[in-house]
C-alpha positions, 0 to 999 in steps of 0.5 A: 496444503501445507500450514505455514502459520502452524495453525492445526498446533494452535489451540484455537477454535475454528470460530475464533479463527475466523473471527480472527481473519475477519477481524485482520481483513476488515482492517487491513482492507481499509488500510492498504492505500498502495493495493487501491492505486496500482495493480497488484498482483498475488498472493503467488504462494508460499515458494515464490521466492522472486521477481524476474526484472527483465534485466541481466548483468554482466558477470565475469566468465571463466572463459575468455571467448565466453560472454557472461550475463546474470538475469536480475531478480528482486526477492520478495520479503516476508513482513511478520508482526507478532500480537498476543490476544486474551484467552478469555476473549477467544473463549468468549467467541465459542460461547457466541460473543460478537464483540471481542476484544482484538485491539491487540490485532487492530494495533498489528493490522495498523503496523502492518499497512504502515510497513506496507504503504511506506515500502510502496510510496517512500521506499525500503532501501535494506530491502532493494524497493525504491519507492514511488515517491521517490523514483518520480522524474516529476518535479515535487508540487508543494502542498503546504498552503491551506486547503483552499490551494490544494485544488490547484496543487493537485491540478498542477501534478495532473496537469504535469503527468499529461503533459509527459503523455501519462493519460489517466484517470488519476488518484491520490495516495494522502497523509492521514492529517491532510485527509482529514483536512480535505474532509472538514473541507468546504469550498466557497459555495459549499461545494466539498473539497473532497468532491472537487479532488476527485473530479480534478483526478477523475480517480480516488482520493485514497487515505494513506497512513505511511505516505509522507505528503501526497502521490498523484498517479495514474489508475491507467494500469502498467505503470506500477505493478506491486506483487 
């Protein structure tokens, strides 16, 4: 296999790899709201370069009697982000320390889902990837009251992608504030708001840094396919 990210010239021990890797796996894993929602599909290796669309465009042909057509592809873009971490820190790995100091790593890993969920949700223009948000043929449901309307927000948004014959169950992507706002919660009869979300969606209430607002869709499959 070859090694991409040049680890065998690091010098790092495989200890404080590891602990590296799950340091970035268990950050990354809470974080990447898009991958909870819609299907995802990968890694597909280093040499995947592009994914077919199903589509052509014509182009023009050196012969007249000749028809000419271009299959579509969107290439696939490498997200990279730099951290620098303590020697001493990683030293301290090999010495048997279960608690080093990766904040550098934890910051990254955060930038990283942000680039990530934003490309999904809200869309990555330089890069070709329209997003989510703002492909939907659906109109926009505010959610600008208080909490106690988000119920009926959200039913709205379910109510609208039934009835355009999207079966579920549903979930929702959510800004980082409103969740919080959604988990400090309690409805009248002290019934948690969280819980009455999710019997309304049938489906999660994701935590999504990067999303703007809110996005209900549905966890049916097919619909959205993320490589």
């Amino acid at each position: 296999m070859t090694d991409h990210l040049l680890r065998s010239q690091a010098p790092i021990s495989d200890a404080a790899w590891s602990a590296i890797d799950e340091e970035a796996r268990s950050r990354l894993a809470a974080q990447l709201a898009a991958r909870k929602l819609v299907d995802f599909v990968g890694p597909s290796g280093w040499e995947y370069s592009a994914t077919p669309l199903g589509r052509t465009i014509d182009v023009d042909s050196p012969f007249d009697a000749v028809v000419a057509r271009q299959r579509t592809v969107l290439p696939v873009v490498e997200l990279r982000a730099e951290f620098t971490l303590s020697r001493r820190e990683l030293d301290a790995v090999d010495r048997g320390a279960s608690d080093p100091d990766l904040t550098a790593l934890d910051d990254t890993a955060r930038e990283f889902a942000l680039a990530e969920n934003h490309a999904v949700f809200e869309g990555f223009a330089a890069a070709g990837i329209v997003g989510l948000t703002e492909s939907s043929t659906h109109d926009v449901i505010q959610l600008d009251g208080g909490a106690d309307t988000y119920p009926a927000s959200v039913a709205k948004a379910v109510d609208s992608l039934r009835k355009a014959g999207i079966g579920g169950p549903f979930g929702i992507a959510i800004a980082p504030d409103i969740f919080t706002h959604i988990v400090e919660t309690t409805e009248h009869g002290g019934y948690p708001l969280f819980n009455h979300l999710e019997s309304i969606l049938g489906g999660p209430v994701v935590w999504a840094p990067g999303v703007g607002c809110g996005a209900v869709l549905s966890l049916r499959g097919g619909d959205f396919r993320f490589e």
